[in-house]
C-alpha positions as CSV (number, residue, x, y, z in Angstrom):
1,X,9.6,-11.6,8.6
2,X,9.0,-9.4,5.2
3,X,10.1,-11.9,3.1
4,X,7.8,-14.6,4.6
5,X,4.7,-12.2,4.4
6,X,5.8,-11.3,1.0
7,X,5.9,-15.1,0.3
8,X,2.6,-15.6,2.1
9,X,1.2,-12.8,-0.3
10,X,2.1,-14.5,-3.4
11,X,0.7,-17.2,-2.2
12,X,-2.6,-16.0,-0.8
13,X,-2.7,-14.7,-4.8
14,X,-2.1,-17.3,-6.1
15,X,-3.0,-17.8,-10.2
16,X,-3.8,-13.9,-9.8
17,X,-0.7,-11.8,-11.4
18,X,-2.2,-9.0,-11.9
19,X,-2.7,-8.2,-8.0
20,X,1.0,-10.1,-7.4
21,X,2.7,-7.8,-9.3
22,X,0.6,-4.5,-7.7
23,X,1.7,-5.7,-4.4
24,X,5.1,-6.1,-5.4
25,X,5.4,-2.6,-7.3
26,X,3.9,-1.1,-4.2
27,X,6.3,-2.5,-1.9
28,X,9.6,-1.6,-3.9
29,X,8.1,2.0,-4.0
30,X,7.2,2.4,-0.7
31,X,10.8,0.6,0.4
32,X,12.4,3.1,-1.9
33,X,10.5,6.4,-0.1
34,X,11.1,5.0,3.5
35,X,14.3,4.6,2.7
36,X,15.1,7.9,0.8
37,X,12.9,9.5,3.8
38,X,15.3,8.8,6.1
39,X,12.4,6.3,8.7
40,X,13.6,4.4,11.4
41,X,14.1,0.5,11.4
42,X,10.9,-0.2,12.9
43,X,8.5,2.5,10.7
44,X,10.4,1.0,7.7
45,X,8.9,-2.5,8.9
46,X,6.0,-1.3,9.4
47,X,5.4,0.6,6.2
48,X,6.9,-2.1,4.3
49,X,4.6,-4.6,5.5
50,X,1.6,-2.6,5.0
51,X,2.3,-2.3,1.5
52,X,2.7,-5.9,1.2
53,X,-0.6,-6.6,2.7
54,X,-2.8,-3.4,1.3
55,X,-4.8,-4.9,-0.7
56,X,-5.8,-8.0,0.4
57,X,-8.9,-7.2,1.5
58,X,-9.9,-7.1,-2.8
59,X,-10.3,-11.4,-2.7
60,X,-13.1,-11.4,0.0
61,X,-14.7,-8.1,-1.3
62,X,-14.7,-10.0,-4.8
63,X,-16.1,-12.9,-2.9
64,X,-18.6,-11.0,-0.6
65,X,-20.0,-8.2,-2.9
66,X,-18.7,-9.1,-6.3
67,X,-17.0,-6.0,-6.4
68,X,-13.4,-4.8,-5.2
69,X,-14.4,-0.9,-4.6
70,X,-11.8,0.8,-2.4
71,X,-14.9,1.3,0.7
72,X,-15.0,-2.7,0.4
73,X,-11.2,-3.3,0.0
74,X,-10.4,-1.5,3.4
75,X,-13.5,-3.1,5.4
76,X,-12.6,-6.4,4.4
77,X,-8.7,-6.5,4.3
78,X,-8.1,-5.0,8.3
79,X,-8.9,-8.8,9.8
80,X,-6.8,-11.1,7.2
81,X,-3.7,-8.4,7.7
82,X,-4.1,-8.6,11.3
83,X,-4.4,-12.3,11.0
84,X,-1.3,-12.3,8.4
85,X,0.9,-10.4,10.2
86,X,0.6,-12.2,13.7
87,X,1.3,-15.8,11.9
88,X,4.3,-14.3,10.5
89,X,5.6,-12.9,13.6
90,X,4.7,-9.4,13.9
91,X,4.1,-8.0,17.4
92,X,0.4,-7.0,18.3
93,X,0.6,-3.1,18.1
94,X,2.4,-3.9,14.7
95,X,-0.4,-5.9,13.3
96,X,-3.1,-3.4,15.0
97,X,-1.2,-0.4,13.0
98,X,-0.7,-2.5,9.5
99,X,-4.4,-3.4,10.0
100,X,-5.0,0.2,10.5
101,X,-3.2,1.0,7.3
102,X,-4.7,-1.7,5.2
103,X,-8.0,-0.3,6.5
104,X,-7.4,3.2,5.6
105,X,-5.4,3.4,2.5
106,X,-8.1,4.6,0.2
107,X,-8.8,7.3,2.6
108,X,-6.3,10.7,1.7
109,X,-8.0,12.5,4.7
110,X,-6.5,12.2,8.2
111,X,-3.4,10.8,7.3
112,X,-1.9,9.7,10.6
113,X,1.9,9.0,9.9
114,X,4.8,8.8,7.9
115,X,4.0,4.8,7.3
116,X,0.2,5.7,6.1
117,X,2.0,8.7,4.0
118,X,4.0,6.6,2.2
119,X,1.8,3.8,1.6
120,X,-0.7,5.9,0.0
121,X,1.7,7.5,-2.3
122,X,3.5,4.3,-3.5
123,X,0.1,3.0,-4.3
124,X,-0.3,5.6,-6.3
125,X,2.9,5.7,-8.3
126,X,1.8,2.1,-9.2
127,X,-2.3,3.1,-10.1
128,X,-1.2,6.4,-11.7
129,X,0.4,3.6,-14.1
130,X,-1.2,0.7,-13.9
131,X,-5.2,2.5,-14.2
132,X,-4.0,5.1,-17.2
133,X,-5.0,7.9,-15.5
134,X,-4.9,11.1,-17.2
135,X,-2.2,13.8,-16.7
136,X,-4.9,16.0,-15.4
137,X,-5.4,13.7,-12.5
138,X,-1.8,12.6,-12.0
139,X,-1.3,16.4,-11.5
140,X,-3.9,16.8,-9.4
141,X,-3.1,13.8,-7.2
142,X,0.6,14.9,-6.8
143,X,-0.7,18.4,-5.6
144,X,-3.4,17.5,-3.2
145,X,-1.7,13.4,-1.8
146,X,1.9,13.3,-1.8
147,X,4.1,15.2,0.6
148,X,7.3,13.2,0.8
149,X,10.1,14.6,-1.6
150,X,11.2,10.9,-2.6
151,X,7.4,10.6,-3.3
152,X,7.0,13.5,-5.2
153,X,10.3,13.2,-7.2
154,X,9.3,9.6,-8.0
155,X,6.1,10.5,-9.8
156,X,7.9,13.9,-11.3
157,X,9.8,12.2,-13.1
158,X,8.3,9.0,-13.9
159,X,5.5,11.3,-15.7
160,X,6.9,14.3,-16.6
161,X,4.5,16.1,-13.4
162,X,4.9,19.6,-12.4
């Protein structure tokens, strides 16, 4: 099922790299902390497939409001993912909690699981990169977001962080 979502993903952005390769940077990194972490089978699924499908909710913000701010990203990605998921064969509680996720994954406060945990920190890794953000708020991001160890390491190292 992951590798026909991640096939549907390419596809859904299609002739835009720039979000293919975010998705695809956010999946190895939250695969890679799920799997250093230790989850289960089905939490790996789960949080695997959310980070697949996190951002898709940025074409019909573009499309609605002309803007892909992360308020707009989450309101308008939780139906597509939903609808994504069930075409590829997800059960309904795991589409409900990938929608959840895609819904929620600008929001730091209230993080509800492990899966949402992880998703939020490998998009992270990825904007900490991919936006140039400074040190300063690299730093500040690691202190106050991550709590997984593969999480933290990850970004320790990657940046030099303390």
């Amino acid at each position: 099922m992951l590798n026909t979502l991640y096939e549907k993903m390419i596809d859904y952005e299609a002739e835009c790299p720039k979000r293919i390769q975010h998705l695809v940077k956010v999946h190895s990194f939250a695969r890679h902390i799920g799997i250093m972490e230790g989850l289960d089978e089905h939490t790996q699924l789960v949080t695997e497939a959310a980070a697949l499908v996190h951002d898709i909710g940025i074409k019909p913000a573009l499309e609605k409001y002309g803007s892909d701010a992360g308020p707009l990203q989450e309101k308008e990605g939780i139906d597509p993912a939903r609808e994504f998921l069930l075409e590829t064969g997800f059960d309904k509680n795991d589409a409900e909690r990938v929608a959840y996720l895609v819904g929620h994954h600008h929001t730091f406060s209230g993080i509800d699981g492990i899966d949402y945990q992880i998703l939020v920190e490998a998009d992270f890794l990825v904007n900490f990169y991919e936006n140039e953000m400074s040190d300063s708020q690299k730093t500040e991001c690691l202190h106050r977001i991550f709590k997984t160890a593969a999480g933290k390491r990850i970004a320790q190292v990657m940046f030099g962080l303390d």
